[in-house]
C-alpha positions in Angstrom: -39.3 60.3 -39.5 -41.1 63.7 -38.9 -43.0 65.0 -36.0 -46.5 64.2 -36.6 -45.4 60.3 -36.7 -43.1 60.7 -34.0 -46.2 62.1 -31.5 -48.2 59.0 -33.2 -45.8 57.2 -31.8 -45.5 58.2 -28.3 -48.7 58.2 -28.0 -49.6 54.9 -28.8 -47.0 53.7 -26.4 -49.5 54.6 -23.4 -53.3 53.9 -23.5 -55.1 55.4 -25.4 -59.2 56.1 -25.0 -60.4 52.7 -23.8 -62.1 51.4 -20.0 -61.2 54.1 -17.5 -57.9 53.1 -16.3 -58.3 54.9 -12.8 -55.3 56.5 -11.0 -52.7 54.9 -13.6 -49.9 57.9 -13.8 -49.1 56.9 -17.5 -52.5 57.2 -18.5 -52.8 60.1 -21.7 -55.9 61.7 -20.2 -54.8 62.0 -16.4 -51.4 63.2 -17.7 -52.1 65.1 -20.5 -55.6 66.4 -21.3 -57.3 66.7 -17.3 -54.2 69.2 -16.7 -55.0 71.1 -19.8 -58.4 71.4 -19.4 -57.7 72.7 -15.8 -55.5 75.5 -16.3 -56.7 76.7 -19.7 -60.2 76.0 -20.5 -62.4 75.4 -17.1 -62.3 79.5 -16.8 -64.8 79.5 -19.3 -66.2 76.6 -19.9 -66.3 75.1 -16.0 -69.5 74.5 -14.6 -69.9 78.4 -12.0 -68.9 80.2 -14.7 -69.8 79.3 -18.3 -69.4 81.6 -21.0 -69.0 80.1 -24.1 -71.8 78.1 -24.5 -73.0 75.2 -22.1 -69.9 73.3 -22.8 -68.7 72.4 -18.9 -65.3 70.7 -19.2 -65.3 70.3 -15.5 -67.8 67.3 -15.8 -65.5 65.7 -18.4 -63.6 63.8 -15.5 -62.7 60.3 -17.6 -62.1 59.3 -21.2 -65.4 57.4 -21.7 -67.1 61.2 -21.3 -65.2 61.7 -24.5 -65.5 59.0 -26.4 -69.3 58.4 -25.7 -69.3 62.5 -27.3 -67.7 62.5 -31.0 -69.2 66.0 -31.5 -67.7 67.2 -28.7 -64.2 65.7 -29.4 -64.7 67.2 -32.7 -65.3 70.7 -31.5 -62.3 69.7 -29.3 -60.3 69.1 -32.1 -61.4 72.2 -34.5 -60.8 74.9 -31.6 -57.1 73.1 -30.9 -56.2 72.8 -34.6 -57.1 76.0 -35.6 -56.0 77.4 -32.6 -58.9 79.1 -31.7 -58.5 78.5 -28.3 -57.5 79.2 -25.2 -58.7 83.1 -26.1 -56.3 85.6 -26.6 -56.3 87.3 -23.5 -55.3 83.6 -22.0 -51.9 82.1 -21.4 -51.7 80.0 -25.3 -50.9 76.6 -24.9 -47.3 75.7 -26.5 -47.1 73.9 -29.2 -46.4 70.6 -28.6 -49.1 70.5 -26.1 -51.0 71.5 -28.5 -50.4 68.6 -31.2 -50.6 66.0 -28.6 -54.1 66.9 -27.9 -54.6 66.9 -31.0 -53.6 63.9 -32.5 -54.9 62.1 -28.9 -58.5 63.6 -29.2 -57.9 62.7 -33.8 -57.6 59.0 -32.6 -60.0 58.9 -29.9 -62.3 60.1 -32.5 -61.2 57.5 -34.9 -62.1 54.8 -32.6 -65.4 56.1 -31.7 -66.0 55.9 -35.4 -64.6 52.7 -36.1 -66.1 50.8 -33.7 -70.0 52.3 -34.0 -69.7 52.0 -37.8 -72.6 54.1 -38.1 -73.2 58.0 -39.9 -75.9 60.4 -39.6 -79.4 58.8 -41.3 -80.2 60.5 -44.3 -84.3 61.2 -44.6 -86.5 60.1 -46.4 -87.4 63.0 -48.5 -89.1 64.5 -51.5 -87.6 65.7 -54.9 -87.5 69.9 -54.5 -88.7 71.8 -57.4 -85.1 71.8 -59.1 -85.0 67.9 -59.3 -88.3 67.2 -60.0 -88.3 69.3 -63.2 -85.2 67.8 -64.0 -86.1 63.9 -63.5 -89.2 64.5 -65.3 -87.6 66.4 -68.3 -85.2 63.1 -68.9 -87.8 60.7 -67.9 -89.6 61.5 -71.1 -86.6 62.8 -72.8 -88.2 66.3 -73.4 -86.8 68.5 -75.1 -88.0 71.5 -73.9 -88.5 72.4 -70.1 -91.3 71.0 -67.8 -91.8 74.6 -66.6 -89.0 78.0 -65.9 -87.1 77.6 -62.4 -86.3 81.1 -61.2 -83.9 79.7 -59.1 -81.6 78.9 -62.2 -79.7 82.0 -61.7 -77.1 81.9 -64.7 -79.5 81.0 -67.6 -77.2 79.6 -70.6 -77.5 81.2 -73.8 -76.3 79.6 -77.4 -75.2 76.2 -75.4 -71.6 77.5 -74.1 -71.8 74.8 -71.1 -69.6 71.6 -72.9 -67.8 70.1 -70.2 -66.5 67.3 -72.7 -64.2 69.7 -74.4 -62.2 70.3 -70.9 -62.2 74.6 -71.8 -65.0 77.8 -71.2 -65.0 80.0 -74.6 -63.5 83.0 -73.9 -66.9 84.9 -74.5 -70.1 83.4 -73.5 -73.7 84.5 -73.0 -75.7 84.3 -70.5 -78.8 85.8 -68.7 -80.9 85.8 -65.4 -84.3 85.5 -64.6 -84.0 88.4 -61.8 -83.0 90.4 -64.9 -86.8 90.4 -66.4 -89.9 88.4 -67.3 -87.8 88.0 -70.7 -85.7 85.7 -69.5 -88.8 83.3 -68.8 -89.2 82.9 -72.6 -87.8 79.5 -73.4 -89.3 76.1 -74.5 -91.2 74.8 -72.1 -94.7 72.6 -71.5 -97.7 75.0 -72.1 -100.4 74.7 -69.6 -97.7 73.2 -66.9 -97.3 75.5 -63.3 -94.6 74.9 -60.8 -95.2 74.6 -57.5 -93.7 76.9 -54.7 -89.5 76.8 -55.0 -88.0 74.7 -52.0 -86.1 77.0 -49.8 -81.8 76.2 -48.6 -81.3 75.2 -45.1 -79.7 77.2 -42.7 -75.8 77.1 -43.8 -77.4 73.6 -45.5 -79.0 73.3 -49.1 -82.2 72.8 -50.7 -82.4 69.4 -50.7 -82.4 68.8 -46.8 -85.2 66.2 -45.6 -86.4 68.3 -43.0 -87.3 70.6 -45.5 -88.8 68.3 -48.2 -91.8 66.9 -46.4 -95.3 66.3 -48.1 -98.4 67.3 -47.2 -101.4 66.0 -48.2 -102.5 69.6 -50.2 -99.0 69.2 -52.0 -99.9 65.5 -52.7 -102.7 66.6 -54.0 -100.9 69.3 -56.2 -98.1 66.6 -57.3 -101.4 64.5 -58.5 -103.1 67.3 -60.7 -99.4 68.5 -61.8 -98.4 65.3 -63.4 -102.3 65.0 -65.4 -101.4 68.4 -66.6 -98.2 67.4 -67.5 -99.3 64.5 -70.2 -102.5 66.5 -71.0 -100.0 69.9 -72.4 -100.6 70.2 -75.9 -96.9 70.0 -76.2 -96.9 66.6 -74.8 -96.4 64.8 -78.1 -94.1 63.2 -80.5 -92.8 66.7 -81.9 -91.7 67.1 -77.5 -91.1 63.7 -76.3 -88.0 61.7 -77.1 -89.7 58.2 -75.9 -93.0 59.0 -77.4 -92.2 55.8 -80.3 -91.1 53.4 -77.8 -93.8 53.7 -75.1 -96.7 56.3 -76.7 -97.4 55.2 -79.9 -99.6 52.6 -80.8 -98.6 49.2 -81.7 -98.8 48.2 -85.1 -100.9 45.1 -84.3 -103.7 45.3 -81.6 -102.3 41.7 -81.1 -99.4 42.7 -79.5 -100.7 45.5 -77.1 -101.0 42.6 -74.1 -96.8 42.2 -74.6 -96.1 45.4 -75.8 -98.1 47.3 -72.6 -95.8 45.3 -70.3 -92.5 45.6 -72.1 -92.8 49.1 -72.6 -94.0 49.7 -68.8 -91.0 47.8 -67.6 -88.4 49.5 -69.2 -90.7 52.8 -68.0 -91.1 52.4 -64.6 -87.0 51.3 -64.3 -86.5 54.7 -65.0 -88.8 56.5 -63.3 -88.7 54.4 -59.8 -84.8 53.9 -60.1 -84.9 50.5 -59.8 -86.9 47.4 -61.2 -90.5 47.0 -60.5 -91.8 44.0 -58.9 -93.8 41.2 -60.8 -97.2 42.5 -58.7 -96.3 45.8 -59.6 -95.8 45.3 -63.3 -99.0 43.2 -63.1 -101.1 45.9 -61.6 -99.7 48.4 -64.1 -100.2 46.6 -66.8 -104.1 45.7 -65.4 -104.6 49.2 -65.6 -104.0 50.2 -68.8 -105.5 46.8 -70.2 -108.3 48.1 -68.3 -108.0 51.4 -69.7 -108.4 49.9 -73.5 -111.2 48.0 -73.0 -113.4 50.5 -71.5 -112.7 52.4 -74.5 -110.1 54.8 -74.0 -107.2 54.6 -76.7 -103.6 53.2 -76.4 -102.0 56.3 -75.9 -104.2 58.1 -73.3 -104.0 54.6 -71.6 -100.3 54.6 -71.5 -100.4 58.7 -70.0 -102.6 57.8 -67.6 -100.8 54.7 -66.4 -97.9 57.5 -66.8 -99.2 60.7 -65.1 -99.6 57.6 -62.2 -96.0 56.8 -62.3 -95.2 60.7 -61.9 -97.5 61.4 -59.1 -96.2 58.1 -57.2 -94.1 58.5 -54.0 -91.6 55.7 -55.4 -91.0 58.8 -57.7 -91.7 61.5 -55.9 -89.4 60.1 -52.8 -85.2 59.5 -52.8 -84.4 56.9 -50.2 -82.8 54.2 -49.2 -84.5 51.1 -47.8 -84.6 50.1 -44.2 -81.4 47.8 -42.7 -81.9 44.7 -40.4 -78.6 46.9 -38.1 -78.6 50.1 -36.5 -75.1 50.4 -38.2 -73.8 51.5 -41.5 -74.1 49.1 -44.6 -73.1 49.0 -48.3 -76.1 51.1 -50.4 -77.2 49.0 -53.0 -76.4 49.6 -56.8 -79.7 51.0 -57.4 -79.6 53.2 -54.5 -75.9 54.4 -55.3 -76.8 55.0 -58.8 -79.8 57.4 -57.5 -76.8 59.3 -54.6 -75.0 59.6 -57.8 -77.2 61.1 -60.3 -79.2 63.2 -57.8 -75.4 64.5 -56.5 -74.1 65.3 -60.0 -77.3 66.0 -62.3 -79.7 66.4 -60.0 -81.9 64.1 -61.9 -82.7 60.1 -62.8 -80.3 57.5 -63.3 -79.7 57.0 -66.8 -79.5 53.9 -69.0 -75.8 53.2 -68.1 -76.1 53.9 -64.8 -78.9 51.3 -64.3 -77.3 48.6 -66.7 -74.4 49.3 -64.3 -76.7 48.0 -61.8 -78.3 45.4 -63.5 -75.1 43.8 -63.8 -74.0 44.3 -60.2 -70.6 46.3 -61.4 -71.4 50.3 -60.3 -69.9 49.7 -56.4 -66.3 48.6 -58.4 -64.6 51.4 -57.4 -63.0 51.7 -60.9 -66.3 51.6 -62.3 -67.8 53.9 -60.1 -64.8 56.4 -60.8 -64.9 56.1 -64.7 -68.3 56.6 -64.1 -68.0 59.7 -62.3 -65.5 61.0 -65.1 -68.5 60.5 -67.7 -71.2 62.5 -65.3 -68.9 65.3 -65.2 -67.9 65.5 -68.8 -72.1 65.3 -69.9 -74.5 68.6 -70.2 -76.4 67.4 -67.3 -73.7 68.6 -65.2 -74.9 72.2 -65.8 -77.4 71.1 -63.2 -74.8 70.9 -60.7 -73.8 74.2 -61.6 -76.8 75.6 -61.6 -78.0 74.0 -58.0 -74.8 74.1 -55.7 -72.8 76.5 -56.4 -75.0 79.7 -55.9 -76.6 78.1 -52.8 -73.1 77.5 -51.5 -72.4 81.2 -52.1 -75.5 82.0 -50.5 -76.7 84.2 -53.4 -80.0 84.5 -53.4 -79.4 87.2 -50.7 -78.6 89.1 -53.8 -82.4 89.5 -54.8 -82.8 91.9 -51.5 -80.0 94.3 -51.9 -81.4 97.5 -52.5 -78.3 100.2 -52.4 -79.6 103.9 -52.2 -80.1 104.6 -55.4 -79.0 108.5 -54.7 -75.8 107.3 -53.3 -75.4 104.7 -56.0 -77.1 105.4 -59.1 -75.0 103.3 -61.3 -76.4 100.5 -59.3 -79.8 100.5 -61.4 -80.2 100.7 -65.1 -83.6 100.9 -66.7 -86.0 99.2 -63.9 -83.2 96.3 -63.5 -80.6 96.4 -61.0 -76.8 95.9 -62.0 -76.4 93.1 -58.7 -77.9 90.7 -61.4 -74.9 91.6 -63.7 -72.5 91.3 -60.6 -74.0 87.5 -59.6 -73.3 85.8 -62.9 -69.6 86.9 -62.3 -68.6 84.1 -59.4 -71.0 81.6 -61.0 -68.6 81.6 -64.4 -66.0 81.3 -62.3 -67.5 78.2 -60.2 -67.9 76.7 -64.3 -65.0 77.6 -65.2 -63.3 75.8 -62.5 -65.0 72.6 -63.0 -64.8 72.5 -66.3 -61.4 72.8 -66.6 -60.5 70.9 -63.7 -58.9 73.6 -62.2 -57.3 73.8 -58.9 -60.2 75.1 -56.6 -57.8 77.6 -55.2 -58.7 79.3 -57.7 -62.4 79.9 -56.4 -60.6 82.1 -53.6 -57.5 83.9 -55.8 -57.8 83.9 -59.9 -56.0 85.0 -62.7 -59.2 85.3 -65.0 -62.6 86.6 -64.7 -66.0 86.6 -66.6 -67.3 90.3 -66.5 -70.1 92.2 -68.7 -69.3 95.5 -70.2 -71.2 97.0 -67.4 -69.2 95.8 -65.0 -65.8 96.3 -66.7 -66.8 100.0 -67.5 -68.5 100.8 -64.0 -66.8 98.9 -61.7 -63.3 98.0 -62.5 -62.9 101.1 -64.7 -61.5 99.1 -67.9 -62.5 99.9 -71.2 -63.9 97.1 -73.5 -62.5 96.1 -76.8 -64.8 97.1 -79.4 -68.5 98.8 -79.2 -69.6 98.4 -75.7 -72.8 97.4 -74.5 -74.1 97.9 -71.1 -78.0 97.7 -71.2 -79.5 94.2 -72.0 -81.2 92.3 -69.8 -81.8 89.0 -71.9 -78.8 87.4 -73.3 -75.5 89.1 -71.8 -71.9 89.0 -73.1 -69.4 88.4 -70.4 -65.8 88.2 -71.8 -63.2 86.2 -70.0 -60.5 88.8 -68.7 -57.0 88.4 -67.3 -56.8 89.9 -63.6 -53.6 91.6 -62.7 -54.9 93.2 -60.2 -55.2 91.2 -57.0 -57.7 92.3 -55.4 -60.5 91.8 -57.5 -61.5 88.1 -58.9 -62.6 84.9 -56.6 -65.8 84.2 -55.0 -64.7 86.8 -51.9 -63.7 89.9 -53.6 -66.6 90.6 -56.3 -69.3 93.1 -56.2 -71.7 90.6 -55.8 -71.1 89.3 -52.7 -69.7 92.6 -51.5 -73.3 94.5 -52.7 -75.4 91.4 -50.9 -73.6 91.9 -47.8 -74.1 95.4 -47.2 -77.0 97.9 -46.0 -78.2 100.7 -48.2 -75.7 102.8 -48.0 -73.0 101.3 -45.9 -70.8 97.8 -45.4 -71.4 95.3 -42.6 -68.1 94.2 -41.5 -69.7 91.6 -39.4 -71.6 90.5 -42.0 -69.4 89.6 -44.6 -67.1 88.5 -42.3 -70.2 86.0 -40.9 -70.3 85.1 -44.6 -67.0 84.0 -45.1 -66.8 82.5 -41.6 -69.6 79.9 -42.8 -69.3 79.6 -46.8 -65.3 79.8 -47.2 -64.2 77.7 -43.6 -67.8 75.9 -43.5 -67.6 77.8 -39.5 -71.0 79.8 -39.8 -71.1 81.7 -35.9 -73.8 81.8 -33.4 -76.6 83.5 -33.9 -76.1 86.9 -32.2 -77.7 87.5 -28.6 -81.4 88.7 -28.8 -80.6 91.7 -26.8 -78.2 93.2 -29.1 -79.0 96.4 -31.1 -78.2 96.7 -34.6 -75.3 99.1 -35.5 -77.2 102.2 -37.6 -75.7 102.9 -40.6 -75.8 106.8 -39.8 -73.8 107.6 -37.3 -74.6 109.5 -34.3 -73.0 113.0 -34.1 -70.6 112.0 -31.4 -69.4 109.3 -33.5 -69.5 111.0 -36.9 -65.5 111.1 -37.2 -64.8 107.5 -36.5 -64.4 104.7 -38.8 -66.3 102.1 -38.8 -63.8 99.6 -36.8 -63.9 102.5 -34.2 -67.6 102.4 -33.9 -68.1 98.7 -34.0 -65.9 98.4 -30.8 -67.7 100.8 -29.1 -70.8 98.4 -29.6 -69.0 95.0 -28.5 -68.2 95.3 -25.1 -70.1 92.4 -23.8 -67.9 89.2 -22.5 -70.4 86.8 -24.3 -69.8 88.4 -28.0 -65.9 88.5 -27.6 -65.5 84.9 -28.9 -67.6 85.2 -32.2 -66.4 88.7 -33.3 -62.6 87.5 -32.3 -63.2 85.5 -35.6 -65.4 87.0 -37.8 -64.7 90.4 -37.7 -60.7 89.9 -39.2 -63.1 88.9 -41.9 -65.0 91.1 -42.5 -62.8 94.0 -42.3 -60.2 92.7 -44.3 -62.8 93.4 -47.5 -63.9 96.7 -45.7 -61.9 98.6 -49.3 -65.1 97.7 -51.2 -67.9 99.8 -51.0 -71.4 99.2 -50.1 -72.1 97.6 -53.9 -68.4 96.2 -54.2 -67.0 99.3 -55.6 -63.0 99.8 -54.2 -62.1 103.0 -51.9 -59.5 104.1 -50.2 -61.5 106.5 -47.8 -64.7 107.2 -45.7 -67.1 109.8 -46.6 -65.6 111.6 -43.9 -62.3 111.2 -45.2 -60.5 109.0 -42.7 -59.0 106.2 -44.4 -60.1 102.5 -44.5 -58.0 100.2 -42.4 -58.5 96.2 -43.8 -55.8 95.2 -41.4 -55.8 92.3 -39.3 -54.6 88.6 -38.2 -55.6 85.6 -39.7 -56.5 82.6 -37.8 -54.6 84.2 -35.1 -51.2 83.7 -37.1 -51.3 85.4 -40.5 -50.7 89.4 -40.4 -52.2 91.2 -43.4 -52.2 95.0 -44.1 -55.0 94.8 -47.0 -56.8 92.3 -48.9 -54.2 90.8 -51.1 -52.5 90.0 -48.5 -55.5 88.6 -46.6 -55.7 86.4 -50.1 -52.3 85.4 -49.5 -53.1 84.4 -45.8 -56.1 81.7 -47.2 -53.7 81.1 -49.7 -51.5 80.0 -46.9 -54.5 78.2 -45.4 -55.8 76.6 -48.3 -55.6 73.3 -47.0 -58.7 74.7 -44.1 -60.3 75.8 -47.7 -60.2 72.4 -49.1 -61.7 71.1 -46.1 -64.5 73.6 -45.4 -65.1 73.2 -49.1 -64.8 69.6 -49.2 -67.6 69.6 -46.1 -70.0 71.7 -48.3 -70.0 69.4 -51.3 -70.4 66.1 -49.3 -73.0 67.2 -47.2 -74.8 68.6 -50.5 -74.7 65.4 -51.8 -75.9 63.3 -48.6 -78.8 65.7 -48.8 -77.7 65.5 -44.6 -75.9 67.9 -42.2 -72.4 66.5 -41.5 -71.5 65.3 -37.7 -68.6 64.2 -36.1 -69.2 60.5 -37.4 -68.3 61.9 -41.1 -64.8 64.0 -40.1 -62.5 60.5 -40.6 -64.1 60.6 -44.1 -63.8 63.8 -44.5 -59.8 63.8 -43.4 -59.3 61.0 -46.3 -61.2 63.3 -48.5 -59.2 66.1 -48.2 -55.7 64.2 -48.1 -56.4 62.4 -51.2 -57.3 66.2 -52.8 -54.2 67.9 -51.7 -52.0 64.6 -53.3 -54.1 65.5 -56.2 -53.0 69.3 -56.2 -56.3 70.5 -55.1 -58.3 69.6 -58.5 -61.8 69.9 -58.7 -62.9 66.8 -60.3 -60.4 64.9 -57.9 -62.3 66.3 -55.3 -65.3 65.2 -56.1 -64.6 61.8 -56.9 -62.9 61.1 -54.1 -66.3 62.5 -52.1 -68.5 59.3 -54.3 -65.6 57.3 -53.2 -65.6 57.6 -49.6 -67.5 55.6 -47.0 -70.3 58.1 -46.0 -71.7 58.4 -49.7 -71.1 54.6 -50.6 -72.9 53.5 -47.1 -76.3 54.1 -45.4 -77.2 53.9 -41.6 -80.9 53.5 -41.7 -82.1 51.4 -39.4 -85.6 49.6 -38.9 -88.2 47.5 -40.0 -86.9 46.3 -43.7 -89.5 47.5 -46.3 -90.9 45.2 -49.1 -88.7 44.9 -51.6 -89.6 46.8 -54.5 -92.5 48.0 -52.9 -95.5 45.2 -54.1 -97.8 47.1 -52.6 -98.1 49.9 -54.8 -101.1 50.2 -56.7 -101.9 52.5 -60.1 -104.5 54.7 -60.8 -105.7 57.0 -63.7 -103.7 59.7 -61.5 -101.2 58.1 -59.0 -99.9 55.0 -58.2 -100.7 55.1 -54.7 
């Protein structure tokens, strides 16, 4: 029997959370966790003399002030687990004390879970730019875009994405808008404008609620987008893969009554997620009889009733309908099949998914799982890359980073910058990954890269096989390389981020380490104090011969930053060898050299940034986790709380039995209880919406 269960154990034999049990001497809290608090954490966090925070442990004086506060038994649990606190300059816990807090404060947790069966609601909230391009594009089966997304930052060239053959080519081609108005030529709807790009959340994603709202001027833009849309000149049979089966006009005007509703049915399935009512179908229908008899052909009859559908808020909106509880219950099929598609393709259900629900089979969980094995092995799941990855990473910070171009001219070629070479490198990797099914350890420490001649020539210093080419900004070859050296390759040790995390002509320690703080272990810090000046990148005279670890702690004396640079900046300087746009060094400009040492999590010493790899290496089970927490909050469209971390735990346990695979990972995120449940609460909705009524433009 090993320790962990042996502490379960022990613990179990006395009460655990439950009524206040008074002055009872066996009782866990009055024996184990009121002691602790008092002698290590009420310095700080007591109610005279708070520092960290308004956290005041002092007022925590029974169990039930922890159980009726998950997110605070959460934080409870992260800073014991990870060992974060007491602070260093504070007598450290030992560690059996430690584990018994632990695994007290896990079940407490657990309970609290368990027995109010309820998550975080997600919002109601409108398809972003990405989706709606994207549900509209296989709504009509086009086969050319609805109009160019900018924020599709690796633009695939000659089809290299084929996740059903399981491997990457070893060269592919790719571009980036960022690279030049070039890259905008491509197939797409003439006479069709976007409207303004959705921005990410705060250390959240672009397809947050409280970011998707809709106003009545964008209601009005959705309305003239979708006439525009049917009314292209592109918008026809040579374009649209349904136009035969709901466009073209019957061959007898005899069967336009029959064929009108048929064809709307099936239509309106698709494009609502879900059946439409008998009084919906009727009113639909109405319209485009309507339509014909007042003159207007079969086919402009059928866009209208179409540019309608488009412009509708049953389109427009994801949701879930409203419970009769106020605690979590089974989504429906139709709802799961939209979590689903949304999560994976960032689109519409297809036909399988919604004969799936038809038949009331998509919530068997082998179903759902052979299902999720198909999404992933489709095209469509270039989506996926294309949406979470470089928000995860955070890369559009890329855009802004402007390195002096006197101090790094090899930075900018032509009018284009190299960064947009330098991004495309950790978003192969993320596709490589995932096609392959590769371990995700390999995000943080590869044996392979994708690089551009321009990047192997200027910034690793490796020659290319054959004629080079280190100029184009449409269409660029990246080769798949072999790394030997360890301390390039991953998502944390490429130029890119390197370049988007620095000033113009020197690194931020504290802001890569901030970086990986919130993108690698999902732990984002504070926001720093108002009153704070910025560090400037020259340095005064007086402090001309220090490096820049020796300035920095000049600048962070204050008792109130201690905490947050205690973690971040072992980040931070560990990658302090790579230059201001990514480049490796060995020294300052004034010749002292770089020191990337530090201690990891408080318990893993590293000299340089290998070993720093080796370190997360070490911790790659706090990896899986953080990374696990990104990719189920991106697909809730919802910020995570305390309610989700049992989930989360199963997650990540059934990941590490799987050795750490990527596709493992995500299905065991569509198979948890978060993603296959909904906590929405109030007055139950009209099923299937009756009330919705078409016009020549919307349906509303």
């Amino acid at each position: 029997m090993n320790a962990r269960v042996c502490l379960i154990m022990i613990l179990l034999t006395v009460a655990l959370p439950g009524p206040v049990q008074g002055e009872n001497p066996d009782d866990p809290f009055l024996k184990l966790v009121k002691p602790t608090f008092t002698q290590h954490c009420v310095k700080c966090h007591g109610q005279k003399k708070k520092l960290a925070g308004d956290l005041n442990l002092l007022a925590v004086t029974d169990v039930n002030k922890l159980t009726g506060n998950p997110e605070l038994l959460q934080s409870l649990i992260d800073a014991l687990e990870y060992e974060e606190m007491p602070p260093e300059d504070e007598p450290a816990l030992d560690d059996q004390t430690r584990k018994q807090l632990v695994l007290y404060f896990e079940h407490a947790l657990n309970e609290v879970v368990k027995n109010a069966k309820t998550y975080s609601q997600a919002p109601l909230r409108r398809m972003n730019r990405f989706q709606y391009s994207n549900a509209v594009e296989d709504l009509f089966r086009l086969n050319r875009v609805v109009f160019t997304l900018p924020e599709r930052m690796a633009r695939e060239h000659n089809n290299y994405f084929q996740p059903a053959t399981g491997k990457m080519p070893d060269v592919v081609t790719v571009g980036s808008r960022p690279l030049g108005k070039s890259q905008l030529i491509e197939k797409r709807l003439a006479g069709v404008a976007p409207f303004p790009q959705d921005l990410r959340a705060e250390h959240g994603y672009d397809n947050r609620g409280d970011h998707l709202s809709l106003s009545p001027l964008l209601l009005e833009a959705f309305m003239t987008l979708s006439r525009s849309i049917v009314e292209s000149p592109d918008f026809d049979a040579r374009s649209v893969g349904i136009w035969k089966e709901y466009f073209a006009e019957p061959a007898s005007k005899e069967a336009y009554e029959s064929e009108i509703r048929a064809r709307l049915e099936k239509f309106l399935t698709r494009a609502f997620r879900r059946p439409p009512s008998e009084k919906l179908l009727d009113r639909y229908t109405n319209f485009v009889s309507g339509q014909i008899d007042s003159g207007e052909t079969f086919t402009n009859s059928m866009k209208a009733a179409a540019s309608g559908a488009i412009a509708s808020p049953m389109f427009l909106y994801l949701y879930e309908a409203a419970a009769d509880k106020n605690t979590a219950q089974p989504i429906e099929d139709y709802e799961l099949a939209s979590r689903l598609s949304f999560f994976l393709w960032g689109s519409i259900p297809d036909e399988t998914l919604l004969t799936l629900c038809r038949e009331g089979k998509l919530h068997d969980p082998e179903v759902l799982s052979n299902q999720v094995d198909r999404m992933m092995k489709d095209r469509k799941l270039k989506r996926f890359c294309d949406s979470f990855p470089s928000q995860w990473l955070q890369l559009e910070r890329i855009i802004s980073a402007v390195p002096n171009r006197n101090h790094f001219p090899e930075y900018y070629f032509s009018k284009y910058r190299s960064s947009m070479h330098l991004m495309l490198e950790p978003l192969l990797l993320f596709e490589t990954v995932l096609i392959e099914d590769r371990s995700i350890v390999d995000l943080i420490d590869p044996d392979f890269s994708y690089r551009s001649d321009r990047m192997e020539i200027l910034w690793y210093g490796r020659k290319v096989p054959g004629k080079s080419n280190i100029g184009p900004v449409t269409g660029i070859p990246f080769r798949r390389v072999e790394i030997s050296d360890r301390r390039q390759g991953g998502v944390i040790t490429n130029a890119a981020i390197m370049s988007m995390n620095s000033g113009t002509e020197e690194t931020k320690p504290i802001t890569r380490g901030a970086w990986i703080a919130a993108v690698i272990f999902n732990d984002p810090p504070e926001p720093p104090p108002a009153d704070v000046p910025p560090l400037s990148e020259k340095p005064p005279t007086e402090e001309a011969n220090l490096t820049l670890r020796e300035r920095l702690a000049l600048h962070r004396e204050r008792a109130d930053c201690a905490g947050c640079h205690e973690k971040i900046d072992p980040f931070g300087f560990a990658v302090e060898n790579f230059d201001a746009i990514g480049k490796w060094r060995d020294k300052y400009e004034n010749g002292r050299d770089v020191d990337s040492g530090g201690v990891l999590f408080r318990k893993h010493k590293f000299s340089n940034v290998v070993e720093f790899k080796d370190a997360i290496v070490e911790e790659k089970d706090r990896f899986t986790r953080a990374f696990a927490s990104h990719l189920l909050s991106f697909s809730l469209a919802r910020e995570l709380t305390a309610a989700d971390s049992p989930a989360l735990d199963q997650i990540v346990t059934d990941t590490i039995h799987d050795e750490y695979h990527i596709k493992s990972l995500l299905n065991h995120i569509v198979l948890s209880e978060p993603f296959l449940t909904k906590t929405n609460p109030g007055i139950a909705v009209t099923k299937h919406h009756q009330k919705t009524t078409p016009t020549s433009s919307t349906s509303e």
